[in-house]
N, C-alpha and C positions, 0 to 999 in steps of 0.2 A: 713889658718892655720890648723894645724893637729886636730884630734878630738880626745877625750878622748882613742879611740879607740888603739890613735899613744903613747900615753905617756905613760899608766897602761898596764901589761899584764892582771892584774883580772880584767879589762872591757870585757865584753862579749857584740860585736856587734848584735845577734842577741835575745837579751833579758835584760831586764830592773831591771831584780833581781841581788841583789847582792849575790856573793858567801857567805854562810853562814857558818858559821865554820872552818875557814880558818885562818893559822895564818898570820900576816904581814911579807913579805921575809924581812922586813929591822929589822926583833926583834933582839934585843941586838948587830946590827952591827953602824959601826961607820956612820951616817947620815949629810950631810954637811947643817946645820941649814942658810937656807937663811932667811932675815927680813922679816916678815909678814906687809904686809897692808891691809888695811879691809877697804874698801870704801861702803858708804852704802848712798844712798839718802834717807833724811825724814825730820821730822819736829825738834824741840827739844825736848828731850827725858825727862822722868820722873824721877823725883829724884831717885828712885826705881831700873830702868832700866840702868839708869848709874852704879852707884852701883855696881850692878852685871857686867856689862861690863866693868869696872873696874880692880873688884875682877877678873876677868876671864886673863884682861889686867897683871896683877902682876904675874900670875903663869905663862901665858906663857912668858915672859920675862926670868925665869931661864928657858929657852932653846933656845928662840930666841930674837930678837928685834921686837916689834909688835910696829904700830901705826892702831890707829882710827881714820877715818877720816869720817865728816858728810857733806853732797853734799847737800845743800839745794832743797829743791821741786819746782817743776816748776819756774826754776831761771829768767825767763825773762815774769813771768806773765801772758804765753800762754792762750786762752782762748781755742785751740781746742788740744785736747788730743796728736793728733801725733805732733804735734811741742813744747808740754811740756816734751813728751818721748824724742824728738830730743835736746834739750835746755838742759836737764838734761844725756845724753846719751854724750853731746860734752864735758859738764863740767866734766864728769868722762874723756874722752877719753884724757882730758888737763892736769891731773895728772897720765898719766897711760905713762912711760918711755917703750923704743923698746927694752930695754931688761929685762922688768918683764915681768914674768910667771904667763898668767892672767888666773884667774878662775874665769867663772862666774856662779852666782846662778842664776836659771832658771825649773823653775816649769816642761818644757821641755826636761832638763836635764838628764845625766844619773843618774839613782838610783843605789848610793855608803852607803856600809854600813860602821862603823869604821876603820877595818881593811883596807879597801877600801881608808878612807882617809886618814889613816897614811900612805899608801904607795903611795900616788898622792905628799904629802906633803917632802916624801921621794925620789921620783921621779923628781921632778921641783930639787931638789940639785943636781941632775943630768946632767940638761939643759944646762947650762952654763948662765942661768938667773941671776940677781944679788939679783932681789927682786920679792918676789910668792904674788901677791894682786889678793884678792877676792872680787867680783864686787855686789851689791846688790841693783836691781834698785830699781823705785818708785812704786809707784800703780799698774801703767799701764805696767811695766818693762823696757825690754833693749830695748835699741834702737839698728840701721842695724851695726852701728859703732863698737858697742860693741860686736853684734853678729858674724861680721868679724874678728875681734881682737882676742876672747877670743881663748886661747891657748886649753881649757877643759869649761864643761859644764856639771854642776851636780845639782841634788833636793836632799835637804836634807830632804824632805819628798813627800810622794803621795798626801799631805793635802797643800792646797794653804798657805802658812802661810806670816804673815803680818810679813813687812820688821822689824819691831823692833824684836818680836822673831824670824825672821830668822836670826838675828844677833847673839841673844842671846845662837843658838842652831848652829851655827858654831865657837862662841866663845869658848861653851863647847864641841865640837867636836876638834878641833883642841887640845886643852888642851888636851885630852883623845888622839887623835894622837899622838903626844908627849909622852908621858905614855908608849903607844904600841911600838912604837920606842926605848923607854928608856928600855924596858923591867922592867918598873913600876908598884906599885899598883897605881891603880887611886884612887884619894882621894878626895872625893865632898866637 
């Protein structure tokens, strides 16, 4: 599958910084709003944490159709690490249809800044994909399946961040994509 490199033109293959001060090529043009899913392995989530992912769930709905979806943690009780990544890598790869536009989150991944993701976001309506899910493994991460699969590969940050806020901080990125696209105020 193509790498980030095939899909965005403001990916720059040989450097991991995102263009800075840049506007999004899709501001104020008409964007063909595919369903968002959000696939994320973890435990059950805190009253707190729903909540906000929720709240996050409601705003982006006036632009697209989102679901959340939660992939339990080591589904078959693994006791050694690479066959809990694997066990949890198959159960994502078993909701993941051959014509979604998959992104996965990856500590590895290219570093995209806003701008960056409203036009990835803007980009996959391009594909001919039906539906754009975002993949967010467990502890350990993606398994080979996943890392085959994914269409793109991005870090939403330099800082390793635990699967719940990296949920929380592409829920609010995407929203803020949206915004950039609508040629919006963003409004927290």
């Amino acid at each position: 599958m193509g790498l980030a490199v095939n899909l965005c033109v403001s990916f720059n293959p040989t450097t991991s910084t995102p263009a800075q001060g840049r506007k999004c090529k899709y501001e104020g043009q008409s964007v063909r709003a595919l369903p968002i899913r959000i696939l994320s392995v973890g435990k059950k989530r805190s009253r707190g944490l729903q909540l906000m992912v929720d709240e996050y769930v409601d705003k982006l709905r006036y632009y697209c159709s989102v679901e959340d979806v939660q992939i339990r943690p080591n589904p078959r009780n693994a006791r050694e690490q690479k066959a809990q990544v694997d066990a949890e890598d198959e159960a994502m790869m078993n909701l993941i249809r051959s014509d979604d536009w998959v992104v996965m989150l990856d500590e590895r991944g290219q570093d995209i800044g806003s701008e960056q993701m409203a036009e990835l976001v803007g980009d996959a309506g391009n594909t001919g994909a039906s539906r754009l899910s975002f993949c967010i493994g467990g502890p350990y991460g993606h398994g080979s399946k996943m890392r085959e699969r994914a269409n793109v590969s991005i870090k939403l940050s330099s800082l390793v961040l635990n699967h719940q806020i990296a949920l929380l901080v592409l829920m609010e990125q995407l929203y803020r994509s949206w915004t950039i696209l609508k040629g919006q105020k963003y409004h927290h």
